[in-house]
Structure formats: C-alpha cells, structure tokens
C-alpha positions in Angstrom: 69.4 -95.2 -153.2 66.4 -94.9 -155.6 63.9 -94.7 -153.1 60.9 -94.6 -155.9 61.8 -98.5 -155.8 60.2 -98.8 -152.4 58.3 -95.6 -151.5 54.6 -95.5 -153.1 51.5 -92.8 -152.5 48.1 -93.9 -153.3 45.2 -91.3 -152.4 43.6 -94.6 -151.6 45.8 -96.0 -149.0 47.2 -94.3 -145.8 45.3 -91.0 -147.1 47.8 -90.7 -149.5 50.7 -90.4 -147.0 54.0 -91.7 -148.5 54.7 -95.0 -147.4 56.4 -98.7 -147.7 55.3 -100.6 -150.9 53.3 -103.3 -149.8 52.6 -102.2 -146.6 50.3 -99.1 -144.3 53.7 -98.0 -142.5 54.3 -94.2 -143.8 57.4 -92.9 -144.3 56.4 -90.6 -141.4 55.3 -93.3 -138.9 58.8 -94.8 -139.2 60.8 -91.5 -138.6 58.7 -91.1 -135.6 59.5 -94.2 -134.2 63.5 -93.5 -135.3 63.0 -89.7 -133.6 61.3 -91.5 -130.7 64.9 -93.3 -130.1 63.9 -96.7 -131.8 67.2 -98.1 -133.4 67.4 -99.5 -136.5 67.3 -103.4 -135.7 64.1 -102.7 -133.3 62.1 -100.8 -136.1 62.9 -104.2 -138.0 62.2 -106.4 -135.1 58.9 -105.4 -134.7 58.2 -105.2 -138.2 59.5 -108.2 -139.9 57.9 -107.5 -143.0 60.4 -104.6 -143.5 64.1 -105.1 -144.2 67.2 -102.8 -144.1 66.9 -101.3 -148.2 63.0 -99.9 -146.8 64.6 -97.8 -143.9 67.1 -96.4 -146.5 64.6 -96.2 -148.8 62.7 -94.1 -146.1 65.9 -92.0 -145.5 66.7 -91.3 -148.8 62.8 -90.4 -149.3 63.4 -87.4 -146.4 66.7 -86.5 -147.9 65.1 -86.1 -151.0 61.9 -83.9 -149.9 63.8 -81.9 -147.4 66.7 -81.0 -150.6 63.6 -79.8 -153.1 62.8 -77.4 -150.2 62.8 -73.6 -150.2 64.1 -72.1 -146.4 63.9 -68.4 -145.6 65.8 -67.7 -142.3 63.4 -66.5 -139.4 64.8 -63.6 -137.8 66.2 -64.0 -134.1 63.9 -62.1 -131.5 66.4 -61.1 -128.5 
C-alpha cells in the first residue's frame, strides 16, 4: 500500500499531525479509536467520508514510521 496516496501533513492543518487527505482525522486520532477497541466497519460507520484503502493507508503509514525507527533495549530492573 502506498500510503503517500492518502496520508498528507500540512503545518497548516491539524498542527501538522499526519492525517487523511481531504480530511482533519490524523493518522493518530484513528489508531486511538482502533486501540480504544473500535472495529474496522465502526470507524467507517461513523465516518462515512473515509473508506477501507484510508485505514490501510493509516496502517501502512504506522508500519512505515515504526520500521525507520532506532530501538535500544531498556534493561529489566528485578
């Protein structure tokens, strides 16, 4: 999924949050509702404007961000 396609970032708009083309729904707003226990089909219920190639759009956005990152283990305190 090319996610660029759909995902847009405009200092301007959402305080420059990553979000939906076309829309003020961040990429952020819409894993919260997912992490929150929203399914799929109610996300898009509630926001008609939205359709199933955004969410993946919005996955593939994390999955990219999350890949580019650096992680150093933290050490286990017993």
């Amino acid at each position: 999924m090319n996610w660029k396609a759909r995902i847009e970032s405009d200092p301007a708009i959402c305080g420059g949050r990553p979000r939906v083309k076309g829309t003020r729904l961040t990429v952020e707003f819409l894993l919260g509702l997912l992490a929150a226990g929203w399914s799929e089909a109610q996300v898009l219920d509630n926001y008609p404007h939205l359709c199933d190639e955004d969410l993946r759009a919005v996955f593939a956005f994390a999955q990219a961000m999350i890949e580019e990152e650096k992680y150093r283990p933290i050490p286990h305190v017993a």
